[in-house]
Structure formats: C-alpha cells, structure tokens
KOLLODO-339743 format. One line per field, with one value per residue (C-alpha): residue number from 1; chain; x, z, y. Coordinates in Angstrom, 3 decimals. Example, Ala and Ser with C-alpha at 12.3 -4.5 7.8 and 13.67 -1.06 7.14 Angstrom:
# KOLLODO-339743
n = [1 2]
chain = [A A]
xx = [12.300 13.670]
zz = [7.800 7.140]
yy = [-4.500 -1.060]
END
This chain:
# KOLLODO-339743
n = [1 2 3 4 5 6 7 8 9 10 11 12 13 14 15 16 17 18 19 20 21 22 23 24 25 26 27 28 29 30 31 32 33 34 35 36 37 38 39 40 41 42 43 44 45 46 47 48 49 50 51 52 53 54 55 56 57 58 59 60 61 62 63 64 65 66 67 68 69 70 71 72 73 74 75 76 77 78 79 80 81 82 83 84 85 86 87 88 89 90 91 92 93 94 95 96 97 98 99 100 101 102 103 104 105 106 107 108 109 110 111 112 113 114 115 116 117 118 119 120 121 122 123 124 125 126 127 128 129 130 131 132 133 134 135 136 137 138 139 140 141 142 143 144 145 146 147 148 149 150 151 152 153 154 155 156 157 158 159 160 161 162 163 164 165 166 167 168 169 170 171 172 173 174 175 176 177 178 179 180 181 182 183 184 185 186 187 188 189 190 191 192 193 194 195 196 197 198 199 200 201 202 203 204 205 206 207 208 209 210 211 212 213 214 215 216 217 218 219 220 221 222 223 224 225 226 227 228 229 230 231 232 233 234 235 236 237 238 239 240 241 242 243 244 245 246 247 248 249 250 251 252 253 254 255 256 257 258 259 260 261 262 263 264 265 266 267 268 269 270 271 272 273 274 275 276 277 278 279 280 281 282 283 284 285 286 287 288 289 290 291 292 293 294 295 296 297 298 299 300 301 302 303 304 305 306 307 308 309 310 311 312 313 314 315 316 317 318 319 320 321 322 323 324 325 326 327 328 329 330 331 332 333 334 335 336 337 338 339 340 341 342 343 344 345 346 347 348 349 350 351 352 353 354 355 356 357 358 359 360 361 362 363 364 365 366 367 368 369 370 371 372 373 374 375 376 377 378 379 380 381 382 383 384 385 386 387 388 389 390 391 392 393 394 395 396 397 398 399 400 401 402 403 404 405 406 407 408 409 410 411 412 413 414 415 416 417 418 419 420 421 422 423 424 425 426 427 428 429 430 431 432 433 434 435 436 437 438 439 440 441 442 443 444 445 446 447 448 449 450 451 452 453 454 455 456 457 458 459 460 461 462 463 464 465 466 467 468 469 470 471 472 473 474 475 476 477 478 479 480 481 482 483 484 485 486 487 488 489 490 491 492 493 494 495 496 497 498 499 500 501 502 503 504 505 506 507 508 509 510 511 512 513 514 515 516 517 518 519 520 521 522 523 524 525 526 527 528 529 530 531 532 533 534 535 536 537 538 539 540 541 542 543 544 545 546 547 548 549 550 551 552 553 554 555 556 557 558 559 560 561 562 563 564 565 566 567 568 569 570 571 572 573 574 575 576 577 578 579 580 581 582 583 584 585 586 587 588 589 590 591 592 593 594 595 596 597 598 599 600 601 602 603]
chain = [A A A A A A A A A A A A A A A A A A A A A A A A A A A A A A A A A A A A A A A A A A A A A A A A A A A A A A A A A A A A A A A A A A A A A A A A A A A A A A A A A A A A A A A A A A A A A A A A A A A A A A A A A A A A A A A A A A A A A A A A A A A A A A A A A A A A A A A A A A A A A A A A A A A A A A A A A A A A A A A A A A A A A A A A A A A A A A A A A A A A A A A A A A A A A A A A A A A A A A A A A A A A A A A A A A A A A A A A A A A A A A A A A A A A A A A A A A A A A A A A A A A A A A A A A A A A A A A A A A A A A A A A A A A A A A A A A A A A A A A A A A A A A A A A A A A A A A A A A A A A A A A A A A A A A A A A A A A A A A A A A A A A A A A A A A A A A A A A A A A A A A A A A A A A A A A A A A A A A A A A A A A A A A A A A A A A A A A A A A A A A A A A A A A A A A A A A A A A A A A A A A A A A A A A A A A A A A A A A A A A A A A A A A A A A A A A A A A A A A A A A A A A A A A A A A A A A A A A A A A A A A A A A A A A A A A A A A A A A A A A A A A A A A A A A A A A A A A A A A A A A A A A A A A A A A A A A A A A A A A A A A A A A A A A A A A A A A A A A A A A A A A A A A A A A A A A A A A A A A A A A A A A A A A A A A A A A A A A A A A A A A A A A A A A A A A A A A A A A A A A A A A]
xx = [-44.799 -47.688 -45.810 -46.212 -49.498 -49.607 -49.257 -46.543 -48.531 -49.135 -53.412 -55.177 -55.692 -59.829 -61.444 -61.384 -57.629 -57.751 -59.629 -57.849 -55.067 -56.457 -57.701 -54.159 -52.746 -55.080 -52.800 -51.870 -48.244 -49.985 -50.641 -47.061 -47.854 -47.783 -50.871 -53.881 -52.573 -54.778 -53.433 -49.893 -50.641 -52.015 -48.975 -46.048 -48.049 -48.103 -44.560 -43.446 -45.150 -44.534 -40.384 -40.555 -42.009 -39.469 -36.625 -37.620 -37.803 -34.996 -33.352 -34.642 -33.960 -29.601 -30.113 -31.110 -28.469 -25.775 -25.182 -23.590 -26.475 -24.498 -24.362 -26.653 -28.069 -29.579 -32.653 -32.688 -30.522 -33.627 -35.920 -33.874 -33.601 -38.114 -38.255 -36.178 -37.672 -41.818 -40.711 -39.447 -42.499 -44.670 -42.763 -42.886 -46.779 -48.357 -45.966 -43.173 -46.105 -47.369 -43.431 -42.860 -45.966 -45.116 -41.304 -40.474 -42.666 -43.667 -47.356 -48.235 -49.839 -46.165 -44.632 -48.258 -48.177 -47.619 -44.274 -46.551 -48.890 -46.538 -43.607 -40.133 -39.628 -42.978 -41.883 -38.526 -40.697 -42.149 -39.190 -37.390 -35.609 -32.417 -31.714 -33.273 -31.500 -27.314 -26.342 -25.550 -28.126 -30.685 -33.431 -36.906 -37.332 -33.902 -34.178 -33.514 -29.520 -29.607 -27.699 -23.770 -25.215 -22.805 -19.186 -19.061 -15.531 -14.348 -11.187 -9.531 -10.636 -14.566 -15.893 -18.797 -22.988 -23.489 -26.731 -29.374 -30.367 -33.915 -36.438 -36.052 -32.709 -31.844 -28.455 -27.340 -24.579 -21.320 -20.389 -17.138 -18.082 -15.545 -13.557 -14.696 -18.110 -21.038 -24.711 -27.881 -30.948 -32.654 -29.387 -30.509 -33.752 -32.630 -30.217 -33.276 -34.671 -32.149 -31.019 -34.794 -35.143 -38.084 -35.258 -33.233 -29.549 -28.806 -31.338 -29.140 -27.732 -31.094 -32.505 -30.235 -28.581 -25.012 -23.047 -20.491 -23.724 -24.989 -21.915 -21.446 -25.249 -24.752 -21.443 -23.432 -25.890 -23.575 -21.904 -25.278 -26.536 -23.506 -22.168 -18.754 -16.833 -15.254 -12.872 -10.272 -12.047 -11.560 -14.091 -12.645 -10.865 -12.224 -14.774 -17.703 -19.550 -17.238 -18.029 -21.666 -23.158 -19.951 -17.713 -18.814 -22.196 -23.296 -20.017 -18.795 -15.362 -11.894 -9.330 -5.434 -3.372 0.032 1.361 5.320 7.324 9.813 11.979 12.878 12.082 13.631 10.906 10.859 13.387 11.461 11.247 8.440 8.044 6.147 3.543 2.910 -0.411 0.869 0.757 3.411 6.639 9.901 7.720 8.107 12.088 12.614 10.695 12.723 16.133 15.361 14.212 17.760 19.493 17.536 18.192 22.175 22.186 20.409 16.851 14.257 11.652 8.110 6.053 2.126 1.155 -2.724 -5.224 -9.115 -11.241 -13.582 -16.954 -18.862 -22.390 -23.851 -26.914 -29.417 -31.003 -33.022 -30.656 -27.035 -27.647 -28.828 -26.375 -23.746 -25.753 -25.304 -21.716 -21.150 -22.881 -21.156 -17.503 -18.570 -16.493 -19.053 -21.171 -18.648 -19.295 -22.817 -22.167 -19.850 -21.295 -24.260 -21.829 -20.293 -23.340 -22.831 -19.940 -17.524 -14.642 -15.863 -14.933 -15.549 -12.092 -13.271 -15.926 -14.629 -16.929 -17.144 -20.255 -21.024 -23.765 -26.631 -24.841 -23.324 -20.413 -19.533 -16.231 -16.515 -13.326 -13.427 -10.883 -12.230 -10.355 -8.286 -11.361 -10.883 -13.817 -15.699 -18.982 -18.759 -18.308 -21.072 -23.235 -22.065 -22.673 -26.228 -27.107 -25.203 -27.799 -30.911 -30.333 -29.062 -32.539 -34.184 -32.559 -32.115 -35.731 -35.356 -32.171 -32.438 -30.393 -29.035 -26.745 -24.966 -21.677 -20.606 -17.425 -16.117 -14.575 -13.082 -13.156 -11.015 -10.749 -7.469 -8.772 -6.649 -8.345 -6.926 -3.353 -3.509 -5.659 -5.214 -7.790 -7.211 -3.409 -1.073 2.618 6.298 9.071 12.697 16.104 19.337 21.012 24.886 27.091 28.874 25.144 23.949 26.844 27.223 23.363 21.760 24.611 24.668 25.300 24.054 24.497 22.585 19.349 19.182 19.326 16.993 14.379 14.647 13.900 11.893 9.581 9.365 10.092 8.625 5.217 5.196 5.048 2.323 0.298 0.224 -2.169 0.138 1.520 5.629 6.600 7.892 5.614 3.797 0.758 2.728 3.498 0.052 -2.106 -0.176 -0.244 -3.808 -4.395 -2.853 -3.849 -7.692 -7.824 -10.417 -7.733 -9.950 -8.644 -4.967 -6.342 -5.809 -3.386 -1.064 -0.539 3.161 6.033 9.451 12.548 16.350 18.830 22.852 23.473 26.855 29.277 27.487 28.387 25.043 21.452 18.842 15.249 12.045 8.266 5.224 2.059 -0.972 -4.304 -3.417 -6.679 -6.225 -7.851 -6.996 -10.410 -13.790 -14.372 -11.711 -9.274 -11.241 -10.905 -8.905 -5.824 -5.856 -5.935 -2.681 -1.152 -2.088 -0.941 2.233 3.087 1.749 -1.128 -4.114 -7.751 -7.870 -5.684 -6.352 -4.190 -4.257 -7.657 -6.273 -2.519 -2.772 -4.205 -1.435 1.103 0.079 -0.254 3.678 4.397 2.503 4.727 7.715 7.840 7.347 10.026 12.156 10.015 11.057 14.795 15.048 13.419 14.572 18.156 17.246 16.065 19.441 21.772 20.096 18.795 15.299 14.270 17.072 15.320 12.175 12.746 15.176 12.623 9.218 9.771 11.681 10.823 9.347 11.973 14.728 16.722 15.727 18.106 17.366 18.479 19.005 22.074]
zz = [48.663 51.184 53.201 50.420 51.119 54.391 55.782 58.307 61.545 64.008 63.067 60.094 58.778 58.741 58.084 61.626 61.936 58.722 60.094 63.587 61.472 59.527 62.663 64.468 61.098 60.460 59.581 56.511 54.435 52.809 56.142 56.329 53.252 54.091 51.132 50.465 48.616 45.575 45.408 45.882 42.745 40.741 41.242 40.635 37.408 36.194 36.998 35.158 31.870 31.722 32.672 29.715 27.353 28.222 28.003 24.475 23.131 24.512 22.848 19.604 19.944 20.074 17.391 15.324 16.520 16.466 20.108 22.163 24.141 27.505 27.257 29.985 31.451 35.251 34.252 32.234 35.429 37.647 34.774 34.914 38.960 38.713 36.499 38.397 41.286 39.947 37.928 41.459 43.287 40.744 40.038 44.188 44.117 41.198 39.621 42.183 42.730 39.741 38.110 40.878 40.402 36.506 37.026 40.419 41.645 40.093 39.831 43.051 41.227 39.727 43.350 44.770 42.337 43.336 41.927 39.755 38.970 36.191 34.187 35.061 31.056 31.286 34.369 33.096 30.190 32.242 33.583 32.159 29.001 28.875 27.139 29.803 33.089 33.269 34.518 38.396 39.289 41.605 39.553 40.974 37.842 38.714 38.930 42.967 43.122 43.343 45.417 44.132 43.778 41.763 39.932 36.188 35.351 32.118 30.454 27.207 26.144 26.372 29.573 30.052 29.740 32.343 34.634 35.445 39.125 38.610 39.100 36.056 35.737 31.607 29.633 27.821 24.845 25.809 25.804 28.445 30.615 31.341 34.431 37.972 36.543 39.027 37.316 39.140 38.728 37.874 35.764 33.934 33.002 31.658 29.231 28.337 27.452 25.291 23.307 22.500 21.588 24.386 25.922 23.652 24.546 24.705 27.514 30.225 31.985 32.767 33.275 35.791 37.195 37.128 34.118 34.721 35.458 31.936 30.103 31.930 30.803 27.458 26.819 27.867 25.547 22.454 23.118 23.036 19.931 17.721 18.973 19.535 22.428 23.776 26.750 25.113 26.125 29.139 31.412 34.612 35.335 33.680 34.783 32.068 33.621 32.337 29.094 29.290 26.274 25.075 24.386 23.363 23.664 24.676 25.708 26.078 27.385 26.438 24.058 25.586 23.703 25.343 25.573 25.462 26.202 23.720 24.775 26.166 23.569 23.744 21.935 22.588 25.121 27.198 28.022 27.426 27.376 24.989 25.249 22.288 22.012 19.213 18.583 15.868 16.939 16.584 16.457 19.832 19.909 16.422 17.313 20.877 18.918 16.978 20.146 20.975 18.259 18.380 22.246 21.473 18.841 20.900 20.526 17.961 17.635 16.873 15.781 15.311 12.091 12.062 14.802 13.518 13.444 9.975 8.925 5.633 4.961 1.826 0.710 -2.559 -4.371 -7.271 -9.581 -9.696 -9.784 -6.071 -4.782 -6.578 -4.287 -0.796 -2.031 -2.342 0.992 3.182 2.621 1.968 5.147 5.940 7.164 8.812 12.018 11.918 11.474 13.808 16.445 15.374 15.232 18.526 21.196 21.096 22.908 25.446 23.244 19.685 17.868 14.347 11.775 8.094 5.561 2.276 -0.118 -3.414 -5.902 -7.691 -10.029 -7.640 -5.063 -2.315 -0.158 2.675 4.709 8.155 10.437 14.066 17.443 19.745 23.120 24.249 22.602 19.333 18.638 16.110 18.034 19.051 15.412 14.042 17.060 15.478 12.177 12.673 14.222 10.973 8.891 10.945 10.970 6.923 6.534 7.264 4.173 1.979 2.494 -0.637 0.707 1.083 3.375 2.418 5.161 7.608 6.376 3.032 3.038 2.004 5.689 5.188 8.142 8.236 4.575 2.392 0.752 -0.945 1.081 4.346 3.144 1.627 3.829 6.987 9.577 13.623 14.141 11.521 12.845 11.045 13.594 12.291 14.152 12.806 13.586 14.243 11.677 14.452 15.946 12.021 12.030 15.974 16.833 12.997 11.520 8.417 7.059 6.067 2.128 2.261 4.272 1.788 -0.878 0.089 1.487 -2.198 -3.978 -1.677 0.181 -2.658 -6.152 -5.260 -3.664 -6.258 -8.853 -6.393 -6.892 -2.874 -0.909 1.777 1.977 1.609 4.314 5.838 8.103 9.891 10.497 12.796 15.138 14.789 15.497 18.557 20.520 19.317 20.766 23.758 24.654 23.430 20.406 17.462 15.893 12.400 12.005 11.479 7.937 7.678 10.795 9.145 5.894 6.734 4.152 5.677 4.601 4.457 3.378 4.153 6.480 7.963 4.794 4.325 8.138 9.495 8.346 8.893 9.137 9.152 8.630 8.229 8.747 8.312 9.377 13.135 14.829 18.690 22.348 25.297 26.841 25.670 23.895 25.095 26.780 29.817 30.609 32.615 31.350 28.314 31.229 32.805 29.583 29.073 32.517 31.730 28.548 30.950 29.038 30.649 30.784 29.727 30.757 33.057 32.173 28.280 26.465 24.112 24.958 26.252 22.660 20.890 23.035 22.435 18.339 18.513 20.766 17.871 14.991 17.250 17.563 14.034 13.490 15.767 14.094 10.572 11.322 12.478 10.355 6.892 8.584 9.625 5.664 4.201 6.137 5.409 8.814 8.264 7.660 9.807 13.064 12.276 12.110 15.152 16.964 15.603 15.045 18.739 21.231 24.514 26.201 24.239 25.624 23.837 23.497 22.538 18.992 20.477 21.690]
yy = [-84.518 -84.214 -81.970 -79.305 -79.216 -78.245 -74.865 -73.355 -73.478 -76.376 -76.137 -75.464 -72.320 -71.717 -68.266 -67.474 -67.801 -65.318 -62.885 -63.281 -62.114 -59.294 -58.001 -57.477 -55.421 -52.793 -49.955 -49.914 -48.842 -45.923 -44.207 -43.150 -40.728 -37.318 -36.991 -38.803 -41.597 -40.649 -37.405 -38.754 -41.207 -38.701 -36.016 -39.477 -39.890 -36.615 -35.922 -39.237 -38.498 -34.930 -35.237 -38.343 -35.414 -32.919 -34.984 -36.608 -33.106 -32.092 -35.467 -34.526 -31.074 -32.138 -34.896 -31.924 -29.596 -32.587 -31.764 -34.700 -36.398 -36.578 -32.898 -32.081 -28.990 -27.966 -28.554 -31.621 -33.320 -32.119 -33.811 -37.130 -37.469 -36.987 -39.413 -41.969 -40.811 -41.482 -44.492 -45.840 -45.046 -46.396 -49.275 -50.017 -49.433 -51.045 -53.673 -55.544 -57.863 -58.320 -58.599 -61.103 -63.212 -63.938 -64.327 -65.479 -67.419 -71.145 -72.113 -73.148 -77.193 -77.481 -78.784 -80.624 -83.163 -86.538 -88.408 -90.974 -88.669 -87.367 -89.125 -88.065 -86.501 -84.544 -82.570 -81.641 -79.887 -77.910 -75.741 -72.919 -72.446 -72.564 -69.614 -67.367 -67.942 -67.728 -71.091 -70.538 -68.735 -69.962 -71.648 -72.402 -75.103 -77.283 -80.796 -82.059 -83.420 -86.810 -88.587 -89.829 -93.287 -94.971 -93.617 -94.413 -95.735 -95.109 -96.692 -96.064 -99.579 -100.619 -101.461 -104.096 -103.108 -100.603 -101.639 -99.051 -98.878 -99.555 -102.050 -103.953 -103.445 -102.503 -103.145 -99.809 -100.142 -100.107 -96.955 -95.623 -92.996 -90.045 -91.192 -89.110 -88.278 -89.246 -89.314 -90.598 -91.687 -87.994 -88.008 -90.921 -89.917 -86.363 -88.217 -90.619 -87.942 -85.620 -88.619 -88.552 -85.677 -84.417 -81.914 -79.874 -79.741 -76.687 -76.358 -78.328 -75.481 -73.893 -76.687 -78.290 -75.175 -76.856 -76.235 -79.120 -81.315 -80.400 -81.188 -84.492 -85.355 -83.826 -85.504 -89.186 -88.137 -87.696 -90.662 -92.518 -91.375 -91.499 -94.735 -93.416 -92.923 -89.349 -90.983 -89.389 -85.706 -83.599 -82.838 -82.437 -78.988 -77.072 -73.719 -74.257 -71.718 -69.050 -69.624 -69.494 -67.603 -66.054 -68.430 -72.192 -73.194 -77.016 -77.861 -81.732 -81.279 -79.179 -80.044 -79.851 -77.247 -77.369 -73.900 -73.466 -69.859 -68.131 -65.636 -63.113 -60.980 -57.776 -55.080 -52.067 -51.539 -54.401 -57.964 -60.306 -63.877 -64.933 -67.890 -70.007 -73.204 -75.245 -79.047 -78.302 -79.895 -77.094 -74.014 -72.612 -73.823 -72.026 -68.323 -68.912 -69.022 -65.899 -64.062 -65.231 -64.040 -60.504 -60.043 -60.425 -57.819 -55.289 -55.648 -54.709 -51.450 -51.853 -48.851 -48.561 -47.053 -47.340 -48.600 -49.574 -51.955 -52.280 -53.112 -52.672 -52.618 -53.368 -51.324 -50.940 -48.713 -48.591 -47.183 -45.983 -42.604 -43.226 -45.265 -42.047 -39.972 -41.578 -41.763 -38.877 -37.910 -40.299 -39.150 -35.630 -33.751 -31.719 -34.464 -36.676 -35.235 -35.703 -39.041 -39.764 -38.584 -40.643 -43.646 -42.414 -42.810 -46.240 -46.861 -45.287 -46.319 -46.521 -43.559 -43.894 -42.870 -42.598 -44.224 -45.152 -46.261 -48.691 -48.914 -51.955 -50.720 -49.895 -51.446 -49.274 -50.657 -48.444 -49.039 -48.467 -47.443 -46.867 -47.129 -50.132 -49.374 -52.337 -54.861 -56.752 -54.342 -56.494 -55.879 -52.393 -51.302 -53.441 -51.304 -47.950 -48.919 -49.708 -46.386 -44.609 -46.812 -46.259 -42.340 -42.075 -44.187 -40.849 -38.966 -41.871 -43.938 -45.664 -47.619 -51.119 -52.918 -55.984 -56.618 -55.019 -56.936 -56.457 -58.232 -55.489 -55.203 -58.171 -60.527 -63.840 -63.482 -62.879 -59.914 -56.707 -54.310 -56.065 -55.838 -52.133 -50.120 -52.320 -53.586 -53.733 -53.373 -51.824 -52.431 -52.442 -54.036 -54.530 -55.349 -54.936 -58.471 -58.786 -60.239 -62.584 -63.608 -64.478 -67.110 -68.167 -68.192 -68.514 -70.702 -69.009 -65.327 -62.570 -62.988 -66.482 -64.880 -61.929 -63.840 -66.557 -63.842 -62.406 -65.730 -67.290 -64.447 -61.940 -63.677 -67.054 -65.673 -63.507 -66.381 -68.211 -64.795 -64.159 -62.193 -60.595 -63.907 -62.601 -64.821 -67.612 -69.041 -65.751 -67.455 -70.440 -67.576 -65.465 -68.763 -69.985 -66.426 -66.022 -69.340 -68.943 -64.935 -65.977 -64.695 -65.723 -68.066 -67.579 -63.913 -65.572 -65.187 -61.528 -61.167 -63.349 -60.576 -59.847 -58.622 -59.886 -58.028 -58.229 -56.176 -56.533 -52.811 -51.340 -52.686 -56.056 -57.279 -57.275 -57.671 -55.632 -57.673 -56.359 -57.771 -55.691 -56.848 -54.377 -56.526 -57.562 -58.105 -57.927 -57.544 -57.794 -57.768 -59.443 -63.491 -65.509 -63.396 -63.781 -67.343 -68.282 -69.721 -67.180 -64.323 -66.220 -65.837 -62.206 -61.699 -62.844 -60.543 -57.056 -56.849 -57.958 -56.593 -52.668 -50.044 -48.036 -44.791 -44.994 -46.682 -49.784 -49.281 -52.717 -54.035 -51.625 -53.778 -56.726 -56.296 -54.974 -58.053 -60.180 -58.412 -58.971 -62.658 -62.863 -61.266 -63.734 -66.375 -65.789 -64.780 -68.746 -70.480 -68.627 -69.496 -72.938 -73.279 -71.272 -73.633 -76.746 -77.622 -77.696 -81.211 -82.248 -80.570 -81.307 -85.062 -84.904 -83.035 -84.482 -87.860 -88.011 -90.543 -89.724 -90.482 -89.191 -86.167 -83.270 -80.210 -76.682 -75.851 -72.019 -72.792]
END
C-alpha cells in the first residue's frame, strides 16, 4: 500500500521540480486556433444554441404538418452537422475533464488506505452499484483476484465442516460446494457479507467484475442462508455474461433441458428439423412419427393470415360521454395516420395496423396492433403506444392513465380476443395424409381419426367450455420449440389456441388434417434467442437473427414451422389414442430402464 503513495519519479516532487516543469511547456493547445480563443468560444456558443432553435421549430413545425421527422431538407442537414460540430468543440473544451473527474476516476483516499485501517465489508461498500456498469467491463471499484487458494469439492452426499484459511480457523455448516468452483479469501469475505445482508446480491457483477465469480459467490451465499444444498445445479459451462440484464438476473446456475430433433418435416416445399426441450418422455418420438407420416404423403402447406403484435392501454375519464369521445376519435380514419405516424417514430420496424376499442363505463380500452420485424415485438409496441398516449394527452387533458396495459391485449392469458382477432402469428397448415400411410405409419384409419377428432377435439372441449383449446396436446409441441428456439415459454398460453381438423377427402381413402392456431407469438431476434444454444437451434431451422432481404420473414417462418409440427404432433398422438396405443407407449417408453434398448415408435 505505501507504494501508492509515492510518485513516478526516482526523487520527490517539490515546487521547484513543478515549476521546472511548467517552465519547459509554455505553449499552450489554444495557440493552434486560427481566432482568439474568446472569440472562437463565443461564435461555438452561438452557433450551438441558435442551430438547437432552428431545428426544434422546424420539429414542431412537421409534428403539426404530420410530416415524417426523417424528412430532411439542405438546410436542416447543414443545421444538424453545426450542431454536432459546436457540441463537439464544446464538449472537448469545457467538460471531458470535468465528465472524467466524476466518472472515471476513483477518489484518490479510496486506494491510500492502509489494509487495517478499514474492515474488508466496509470497503466493498464503497464501490459501484451494480446496476450501473455491464459486468465485463473494466471496473476501477473490483475487488483484487485472489489467489486459487484452495478447490471446494462438492459431492452429491454432505461433505465434512469446511475450514476457513484464517488465523483462527472457523467451522462453517456443512454445506457442498459446486464441484470445480475456486473461492478465496476476498471470496470469503464478500459471501460474509451478502448472507448478511451489508452487500445486496444483485450487486455481484459490478462489484466483482466477473459474472461467473458472482454466481459462484451468490450461489455459496444461498446455500448458506437457506440451509439447503444446490449440488444438483450447473454452474460450469455456461456464458452468464450473456445474459446480463436481459435475460435472468442474480443467476445461481442453469437447469439441463435436453433437446431432441423431429423430423424432417416437409412444409412448405422444404425440410426442417425440428428441435424440441422437453423432460416429457414420448413427445419428441410421437411429433417425429407424424412428421413421418406427413413427409410420405407429400408434405403439408402453411399460409400466414395475419402478422401483429398487440397491446391495450387502459385510460379514464370523468364520465362516459368522454371516454365515447376519444372512441370515437381513435378509430375515426381520418386520424389514423396522424397517429401512426406518431406511433411510427419509434422504431425502424414498428408500424402500427389498427386500434380497436372497448368502453367499460368511463373506462376506455384501446387495442393496439402493429408489425414487429423479425422481434417477438412486445417492447417495441409498448414504445409506440406510449408516444400515441403522450400526444392524444394534448387533445384529451382530462385522460387519466391507468396503465399502459389493459389486458385487453391479452398477454399469456386465455382470453377471447386472442383466439378471434389473433395476436403475433395467425397461421392455418393442413396436409392431406394417404390412406395406406394412416394404416402403415398411424396404425389406424381414416374413419377412426375423424371420428375421434369429432368427439374428442370439438364435442368434448366443447362440453369442457374451451378457450381455443380444440386440441390434442398443442401446447406439448408449442412449449418445447419455444423452449428450445428461446422463446418466453409463458406465451404457450395464447400460442397454444389451435382448432385441429379432420375430414375423410378423395372417396373416404385419405384424410385431410388441418390445425389453426391464431395467437402464435414469435422472434427470432431479441430475449432468449440470442443465447447461445437457443441461436444453435435457430440456426438449425434457417431462421436465425433478422433477415436481411425481407424484415420478419424469418419470424413468419418460424410461426409456420411452429403450426407445422403441430400438425405432425396431433396427427400421432390422436392415432396413438384411436388405436389404443397410448398408455401402452407411454409406459414402454417412460417407465423404461436406462439401459433398456429403446426403439422408435415411427417405424
């Protein structure tokens, strides 16, 4: 620590070294002006303020004309580059410095105190929160690395009292470590110090700089104050700085989905293999027998019938009357442009559809509809919606806001709207199946699967008063792509409304199958489909990241690909339950030991 104290040079710096220096760099930066640096000051400021004036008015001047803002002429171009252009000057002359002085750079007494001149605990506090620096990034506040000192082995079973390496040695409870996990000293103190409270867990990665580091010490820290062991948890392999503040926060570990491939499926004209995260024994065996059975009898077609994403905002007024009014206003044609382009400016790929609205008394429910590109688009239409609410504030200042979702949307909710007007994905996909594949693949026919579909997907979820629940098992298929393509596996609930249909075609030799499912809520870029193993697994069906030629044809794809599978899905298992075979496979196939040989029940 004392050599923080010391300066650079061999000697001592003394006021005669300073001014030793200060002699040898008289000229100064601001002789390379080609002005008097007042005069250059006083001409960046006035150029800054007046080209911030001119563009505002021009701003407000297409707000009021509903001209698109990116509309630009010669001159307001001119205006933008002198406004970079002073704002950069400024910026270099007045405030680097300053900026750099508050953010940068620690107070200098942080580093010159002495080890025991401050507990351990009390100079963790004084670093960074975690919230404000993305773990990775090089942090002035991390604690030092302390040296792999000892490896904590972990075993299923419990190991003895782990001994601290310190001077009076002190017996923790016996709690397993995660095997391959190294923690030191510094380590130590940090977890001391979460399980009491003094550091806040979610702080770690700031704090420490090293994500897996944090959910190592975080993990410890659980285990400590709950008494119970997570052994059984991943931590190793696993990138847990990829889903810093957008997909888990205070991570301990990873839970093992194994992911199995049905197929080919043969939509469209094309192949894909489809991969399926399930724990549910049979699943991916049954959808890849029906991809089987589709693929001998030609193939099935997919088509898109609607594309938007949906929220609703739910707004007050004092009376009725009111609430009538902004009704009436809102899906009034002559105003949707205004607000759509209003809804528009905030993103590239958010392009707002229709507003249909519902009154509850004074209550106003407006249902948003907008394109999302090739994202799930949840947060780019909550973005458009609140511009539409801050500029209709202007008209309608009595409006009171309650929230900016109504539930009227609906999201991961069974809900009527959902399964009539649709929400993300709307897609029909049908195959006509062979009458010699029905027996040969299916082992059963056609009369059995039309009749059962009747009784069981129509008349009997009829009697269970279903919510676009005239299925099989839709949501088995929906949950282990959404899983495996990353996905929010809660919006099953809505991507799971799917009507399956049979009918005997061509004379009563073949069947013709179809589901329709109008709430499939897909991305292909954005949450989880960015991870790593959920990118393989895009990768793998063509449809990873955004396209490049046509915005959200990679979403599009992926929603038929959805539809698809359940249609192989449900062609399987209403067979497997029409010839009996249902409990049968599922005990052979579930209740199988590990060692048994398993066969596939496509063949």
């Amino acid at each position: 620590m004392d050599s923080s104290r010391q300066p650079t040079s061999g000697k001592p710096m003394n006021s005669d070294n300073v001014k030793a220096v200060e002699d040898e760099n008289t000229q100064k930066p601001s002789d390379a002006l080609p002005l008097h640096l007042y005069l250059t000051n006083a001409i960046c400021f006035t150029v800054f303020f007046w080209v911030v004036y001119f563009l505002l008015s021009r701003w407000r001047e297409k707000i009021r004309t509903s001209t698109p803002l990116h509309v630009v002429t010669l001159s307001e171009i001119s205006a933008i580059v002198a406004l970079l252009a002073s704002f950069v000057y400024l910026l270099g002359f007045f405030g680097i410095d300053f900026v750099q002085s508050l953010i940068l750079r620690p107070p200098t007494d942080l580093w010159t105190v002495d080890d025991e001149d401050e507990e351990p605990a009390e100079r963790i506090l004084l670093q960074e929160d975690a919230r404000k620096l993305p773990c990775g990034q090089a942090l002035d506040c991390s604690l030092p690395t302390p040296p792999l000192s000892r490896p904590i082995v972990s075993s299923p079973k419990a190991v003895g009292p782990i001994v601290l390496p310190s001077p009076k040695p002190k017996v923790f409870d016996e709690i397993p470590f995660p095997a391959t996990t190294y923690l030191g000293e510094e380590d130590e103190e940090t977890i001391k110090s979460v399980v009491a409270g003094t550091i806040p867990s979610y702080s770690l990665e700031s704090r420490l700089g090293d994500c897996k580091r944090a959910a190592a010490i975080r993990r410890e820290a659980s285990q400590r104050i709950t008494g119970k062991s997570l052994s059984g948890l991943p931590l190793e392999g696993f990138d847990y700085e990829s889903i810093l503040g957008q997909c888990c926060e205070m991570p301990v570990g990873y839970v093992q989905i194994p992911v199995g491939i049905a197929g080919p499926l043969l939509l469209d004209g094309k192949e894909f293999s489809v991969p399926m995260a399930t724990t549910e024994g049979c699943l991916v065996a049954s959808t890849n027998r029906g991809c089987k059975a589709i693929h001998l009898s030609g193939g099935a077609t997919s088509v898109l019938l609607r594309d938007g994403m949906t929220r609703a905002p739910v707004v007050r007024f004092a009376t009725a009357k009111r609430a009538a009014q902004l009704k009436l206003y809102v899906e009034d044609h002559a105003n949707f442009e205004t607000l759509s382009t209003v809804f528009n400016k905030s993103s590239r790929f958010g392009r707002l559809q229709s507003i249909k609205c519902a009154i509850a008394g004074k209550n106003l429910y407006m249902r948003f509809c907008c394109s999302t590109g090739d994202a799930m688009g949840m947060n780019m239409v909550s973005k458009g919606v609140q511009n539409v609410l801050d500029f209709l504030q202007n008209d309608f200042p009595d409006m009171d806001v309650i929230g900016l979702s109504g539930n009227f949307c609906s999201d991961k909710k069974p809900a009527a709207v959902n399964w009539i007007e649709g929400r993300g994905k709307s897609v029909v996909c049908e195959a006509i199946i062979k009458g010699d594949v029905v027996k040969k693949v299916l082992k059963t026919n056609v009369d059995a699967l039309v009749e059962l579909n009747m009784l069981k997907n129509l008349t009997g979820s009829a009697m269970a008063g279903a919510l676009g629940g005239f299925n099989a098992h839709a949501g088995n298929i929906v949950t282990a792509i959404y899983i495996a393509t990353g996905q929010d596996p809660a919006q099953n609930v809505e991507s799971s409304h799917c009507i399956t249909m049979m009918e005997a075609v061509n004379d009563g030799q073949d069947l013709h199958v179809s589901v329709t499912m109008p709430s499939i809520e897909v991305g292909t870029v954005g949450g989880g489909t960015q991870l790593a193993s959920q990118s393989a697994c895009l990768n793998l069906l063509g449809v990873k990241g955004a396209s490049k030629e046509t915005p959200g044809a990679n979403s599009r794809l992926l929603a038929s690909i959805v539809a698809g599978s359940v249609l192989a899905g449900e062609l399987s298992l209403m067979s497997a339950i029409s010839a009996g075979q249902l409990v049968k496979s599922h005990m052979k196939y579930n209740r199988a030991s590990k060692d048994a040989a398993v066969s596939n029940p496509s063949k």
